[in-house]
C-alpha positions, -999 to +999 in steps of 0.1 A: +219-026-202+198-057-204+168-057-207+149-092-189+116-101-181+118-094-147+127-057-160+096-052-180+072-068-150+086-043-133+084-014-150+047-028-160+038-026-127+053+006-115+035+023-145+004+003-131+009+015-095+017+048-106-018+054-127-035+037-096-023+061-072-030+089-092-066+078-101-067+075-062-060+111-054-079+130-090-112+109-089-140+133-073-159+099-063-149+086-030-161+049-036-141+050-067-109+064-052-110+032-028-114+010-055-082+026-072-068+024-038-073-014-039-054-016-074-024+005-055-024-019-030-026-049-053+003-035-077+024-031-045+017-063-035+031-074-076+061-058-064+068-077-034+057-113-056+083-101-080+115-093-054+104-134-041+088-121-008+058-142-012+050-143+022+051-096+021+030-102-009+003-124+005-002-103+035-002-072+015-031-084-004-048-100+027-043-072+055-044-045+032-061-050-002-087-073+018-092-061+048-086-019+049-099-014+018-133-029+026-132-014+061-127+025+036-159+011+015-182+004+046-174+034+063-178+055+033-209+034+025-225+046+066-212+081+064-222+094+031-238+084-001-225+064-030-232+090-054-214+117-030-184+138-046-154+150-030-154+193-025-135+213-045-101+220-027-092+258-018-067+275-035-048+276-003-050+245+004-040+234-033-007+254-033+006+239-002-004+202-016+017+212-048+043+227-025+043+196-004+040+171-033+073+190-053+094+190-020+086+152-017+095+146-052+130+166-051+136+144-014+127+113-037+152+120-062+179+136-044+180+101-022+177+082-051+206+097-072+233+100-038+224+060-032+251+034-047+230+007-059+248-028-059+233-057-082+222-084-064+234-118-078+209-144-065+174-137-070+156-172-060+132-172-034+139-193-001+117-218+007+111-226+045+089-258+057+058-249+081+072-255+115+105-229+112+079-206+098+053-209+125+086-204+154+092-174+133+062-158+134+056-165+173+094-151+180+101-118+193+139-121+177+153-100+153+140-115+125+104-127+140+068-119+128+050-112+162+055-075+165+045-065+128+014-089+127+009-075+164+012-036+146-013-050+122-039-062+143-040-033+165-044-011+133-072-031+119-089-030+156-086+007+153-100+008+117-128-009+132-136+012+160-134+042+141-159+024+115-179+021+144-174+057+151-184+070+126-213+050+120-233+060+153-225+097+148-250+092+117 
């Protein structure tokens, strides 16, 4: 097996998503599990730069690394202090998130090792000039933008309200 750059970026950044994720769920702070929420988000959008979907990766970053993340960080910011810790789980409630977690894992893997892989032979990203793009994003086809960035929109107006929410209960 060869090893390439591409290989070690990879594995770089799955290590680096991986750490991120976890740091999201074990930190006690909630301000501080956003912020690791907002490296998970950036290392996933390193993924999709990577695989040549710069278009993914720039509104990975945007939507979600720019605009969710800041919408956790006000709303934890109205609801609760800074300084505010996380409770200590139950042990009920800790046995059924290691139950849940192992199950996920074995589902993970047994996908993973029934799945043929096939190599994929060209790798170079596609580049398409501004006015094909823009009648892509405004199509309704099969391979149009309008119903994710719709999907998007309506989950960043509901972020929003509930920000809203949850700041007059307060």
């Amino acid at each position: 097996m060869e090893i390439t750059f591409e290989a070690i970026v990879f594995w770089v950044l799955a290590l680096f998503i991986t750490v991120s994720s976890l740091m999201t769920v074990l930190t006690r702070r909630m301000v501080r599990s956003a912020t690791w929420l907002l490296f998970t988000l950036l290392g996933t959008a390193g993924i999709y730069f990577l695989l040549g979907y710069t278009f993914l990766g720039s509104v990975q970053i945007m939507v979600y690394a720019g605009g969710i993340v800041v919408l956790y960080v006000f709303s934890i910011l109205l609801t609760s202090g800074e300084g505010d810790r996380v409770e200590k789980l139950k042990r009920g409630k800790l046995v059924a998130g290691l139950i849940a977690t192992v199950s996920g894992a074995l589902i993970v893997v047994a996908i993973t090792l029934k799945h043929r892989f096939v190599e994929t032979i060209n790798l170079l990203p596609m580049e398409t000039d501004f006015k094909e793009l823009g009648s892509m994003m405004l199509s309704s086809d099969k391979y149009g933008y309008l119903l994710p960035f719709e999907v998007v929109s309506m989950l960043l107006l509901a972020c929003i309200v509930g920000g809203i929410i949850i700041a007059r209960k307060r």
